[in-house]
C-alpha positions, 0 to 999 in steps of 0.5 A: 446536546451542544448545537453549535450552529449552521456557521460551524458546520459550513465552515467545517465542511469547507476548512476539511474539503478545501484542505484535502483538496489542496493536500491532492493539488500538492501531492501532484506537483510532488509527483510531477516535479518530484520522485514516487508519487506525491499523495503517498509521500505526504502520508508518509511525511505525516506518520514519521513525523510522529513516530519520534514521539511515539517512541519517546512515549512508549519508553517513557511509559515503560520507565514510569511503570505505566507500561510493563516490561512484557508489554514493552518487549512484545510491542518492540519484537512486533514492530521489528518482525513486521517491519522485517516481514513487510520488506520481505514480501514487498520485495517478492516478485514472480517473474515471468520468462518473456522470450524474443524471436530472432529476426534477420534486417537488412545485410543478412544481420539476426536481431534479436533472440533475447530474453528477458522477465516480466515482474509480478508483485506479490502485493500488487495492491498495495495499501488501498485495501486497508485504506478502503476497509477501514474506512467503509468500518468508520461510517456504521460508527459516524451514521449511528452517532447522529441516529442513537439518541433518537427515538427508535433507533435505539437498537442500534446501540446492540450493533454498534457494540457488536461491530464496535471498534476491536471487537471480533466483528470488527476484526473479522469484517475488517479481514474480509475486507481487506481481502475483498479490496485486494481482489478488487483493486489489482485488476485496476494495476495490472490488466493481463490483456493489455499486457498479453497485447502489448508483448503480441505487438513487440514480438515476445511471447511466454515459453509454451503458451500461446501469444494473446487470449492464452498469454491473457488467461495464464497471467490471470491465474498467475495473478489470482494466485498471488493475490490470495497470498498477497490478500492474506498478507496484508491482511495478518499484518493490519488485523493482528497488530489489532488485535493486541490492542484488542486484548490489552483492553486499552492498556496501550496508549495510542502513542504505542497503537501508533508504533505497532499499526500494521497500516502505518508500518505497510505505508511506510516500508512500501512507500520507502522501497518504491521511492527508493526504486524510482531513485535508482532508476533515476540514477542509472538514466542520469548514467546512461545520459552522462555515458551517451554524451561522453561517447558522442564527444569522443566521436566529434573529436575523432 
């Protein structure tokens, strides 16, 4: 077995953690001097920069025979119904009716009474759950690589094949998984007592439920329920592309396991519509100011 040394692996750590390291610095000073946020969008960089050449290599393929026609036509209908699919449910929300009292100031003038929603994503979650699932799936494989050849520890080759990469454990883990990361991670996005608090201070309220623990409990339940489809969600859209490649038993290339990842799909359709949101967002403040200071012109020259 190949020792290359103590040099090599110091200076492999070092490269590898220096270069994440300024990989995170970078993605920061995107999201503080830039649009959306700054990691994401460098990940986001990374995958289409390679999905030109997936495409070409899977067309490629298909034309030299490597690739048949029913394979080509499955992969192509699963990259189009699960980008349609991602942007359906990304874009899906729950609103919840946020009501406003009316309140009398000073000269007998009423304030007030509006009304107004409060969105609840369906995927509040996001790509972390599959980002941690995967890599929590990655370590069984790395630690048993460095334990399989030694002396005892030949029984992990049985349990590195059962959990091996595409197998139904596998897939079944990687499932669990992600729904457990979902549950996990939403109560880190939004936390309904703070939320319940904040609409207490500001005067609103939702119709029929009593302002804060109340509040609190019903967009507990709310969020737990969407959660649960958001979970399945995320789930079917990383575990069944998976499981093609799977069943094609390594007759797809990576070029086209690429095209067809659930994960690399998930990233790109979520992070695209939140940067695009942040635009338009941006755009509309950019009118209101230019709006605001035409209307104090106007009132100087008056």
């Amino acid at each position: 077995m190949l020792n290359p040394g103590l040099f090599f692996d110091a200076s492999t750590v070092i490269t590898l953690v220096g270069g994440t390291m300024f990989l995170m610095w970078l993605g920061e000073q995107v999201t503080a001097r830039g649009i959306g946020n700054g990691v994401s969008l460098i990940i986001l960089a990374g995958i289409v920069a390679e999905l030109p050449k997936a495409l070409f290599q899977t067309f490629n393929l298909n034309r030299i025979g490597s690739l048949s026609g029913t394979l080509m036509l499955i992969v192509v209908v699963m990259f189009i119904a699960l980008t349609v699919l991602i942007v359906y449910v990304e874009r899906a929300q729950r609103r919840l009716l946020v009501q406003y009292p009316k309140r009398q100031v000073a000269g007998g003038k009423m304030f007030g009474g509006d009304s107004s929603f409060l969105p609840l994503k369906l995927n509040a979650a996001g790509v972390i759950p599959p980002i941690f699932a995967s890599s929590i799936l990655l370590l069984p494989p790395a630690i048993g690589g460095f334990l399989v050849d030694k002396d005892g520890f030949g029984w992990l080759r049985g349990i590195l094949s059962m959990t091996g990469y595409g197998s139904p454990v596998y897939l079944a883990l990687y499932f669990v998984l992600i729904v457990f990361f979902c549950y996990f991670y939403v109560p880190y996005v939004f936390k309904p007592e703070d939320t319940a608090d904040n609409l207490r201070k500001h005067g609103g309220f939702l119709p029929g439920i009593r302002p804060g623990a109340r509040t609190a409990e019903y967009m507990s339940y709310v969020l737990n329920r969407l959660t649960f489809i958001g979970a399945l969600y995320v789930a079917f859209v990383c575990v069944l592309p998976e499981f093609v490649i799977a069943q094609q038993g390594g007759a797809l290339p990576v070029s086209v396991a690429m095209l067809i990842g659930g994960m690399s799909l998930l990233i790109i359709v979520s992070v695209t519509l939140d940067t695009v949101a942040q635009v338009q967002s941006h755009l509309i403040a950019h009118q209101y100011e230019g709006l605001i200071k035409k209307s104090r012109m106007r009132r100087k020259k008056t």
